[in-house]
N, C-alpha and C positions, 0 to 999 in steps of 0.2 A: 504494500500500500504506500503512494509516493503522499508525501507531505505539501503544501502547499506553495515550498518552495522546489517541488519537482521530484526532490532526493528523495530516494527510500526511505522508510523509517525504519530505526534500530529498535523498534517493538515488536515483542515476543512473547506470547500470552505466558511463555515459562518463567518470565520474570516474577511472576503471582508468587509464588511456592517461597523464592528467594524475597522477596519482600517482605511478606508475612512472617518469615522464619527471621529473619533480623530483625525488624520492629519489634516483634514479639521478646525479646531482648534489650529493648529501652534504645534502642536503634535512632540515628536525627534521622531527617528526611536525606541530609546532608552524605551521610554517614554511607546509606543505603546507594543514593544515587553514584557518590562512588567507588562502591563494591559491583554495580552494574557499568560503570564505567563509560557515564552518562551526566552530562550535565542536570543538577534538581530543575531548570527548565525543561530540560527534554522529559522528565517525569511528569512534570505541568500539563503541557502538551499531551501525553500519553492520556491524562486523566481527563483533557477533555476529547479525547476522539476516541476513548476505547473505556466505554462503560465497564467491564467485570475489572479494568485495571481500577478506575477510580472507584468503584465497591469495596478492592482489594486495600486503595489507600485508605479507604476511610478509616477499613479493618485497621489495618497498620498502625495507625494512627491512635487509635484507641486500644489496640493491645501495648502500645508504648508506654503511652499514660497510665495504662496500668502497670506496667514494669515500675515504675519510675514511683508510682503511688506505696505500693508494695515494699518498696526498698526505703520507702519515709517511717512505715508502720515497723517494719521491724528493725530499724534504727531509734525508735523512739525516745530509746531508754538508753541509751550512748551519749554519754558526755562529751564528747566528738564530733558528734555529728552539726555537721552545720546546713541548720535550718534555712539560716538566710539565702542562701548559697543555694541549695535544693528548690525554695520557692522562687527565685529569679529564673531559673532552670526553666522550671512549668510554667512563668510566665511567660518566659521569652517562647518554649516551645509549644506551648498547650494555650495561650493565652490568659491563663489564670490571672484574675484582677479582685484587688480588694472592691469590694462592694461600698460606692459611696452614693448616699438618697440625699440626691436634691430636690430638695421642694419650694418650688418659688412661687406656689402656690400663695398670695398674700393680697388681703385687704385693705384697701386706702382710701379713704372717704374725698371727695372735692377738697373739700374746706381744710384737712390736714395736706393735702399734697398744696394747695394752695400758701399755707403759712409760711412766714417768711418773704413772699415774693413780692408782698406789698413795702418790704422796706428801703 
């Protein structure tokens, strides 16, 4: 199947088995792309022209998060272990964000947003 710039594409539905077996391992996207020895854009591309490939990343992706989840829970109790360090990790990979509620949700009558303006 040639790509849009003409070239064949270096996708290979046997890449599935080897993705999922490394991610499944706390794997980056980074890490995997090259072990197939492929740019992580050319993985990009794969996941939008080849449906069971991006099934497979999603898998990937979320067997990772689990690796990664897993390795926090039975470090818990390790005075070593560095938390900071681990949650920057999941941020940067996984997107993980502290939760901040903004509510600007708020009442202001006339005559208060008014005051002051008459002086």
């Amino acid at each position: 199947m040639a790509h849009a710039g003409g070239r064949p594409t270096k996708y290979d539905p046997k890449v599935i088995p080897i993705v999922l077996e490394c991610m499944a391992q706390g794997w980056s996207l980074a890490e995997v792309a090259a072990e197939l020895h492929v740019a992580k854009s050319t993985m990009w591309e794969w996941r939008e022209n080849h449906k069971e490939f991006s099934k497979a990343l999603e898998e990937g992706i979320d067997l990772s998060e689990s690796w990664w989840t897993k390795k926090s829970r039975e470090e818990l109790y390790n005075k070593d272990f560095n938390d900071r360090l681990w949650y920057r990790n999941m941020a940067n990979r996984f997107g993980w964000r502290d939760k901040v509620d903004t509510n600007l949700n708020a009442t202001v009558s006339h005559a208060e947003a008014l005051k002051g303006l008459d002086k």
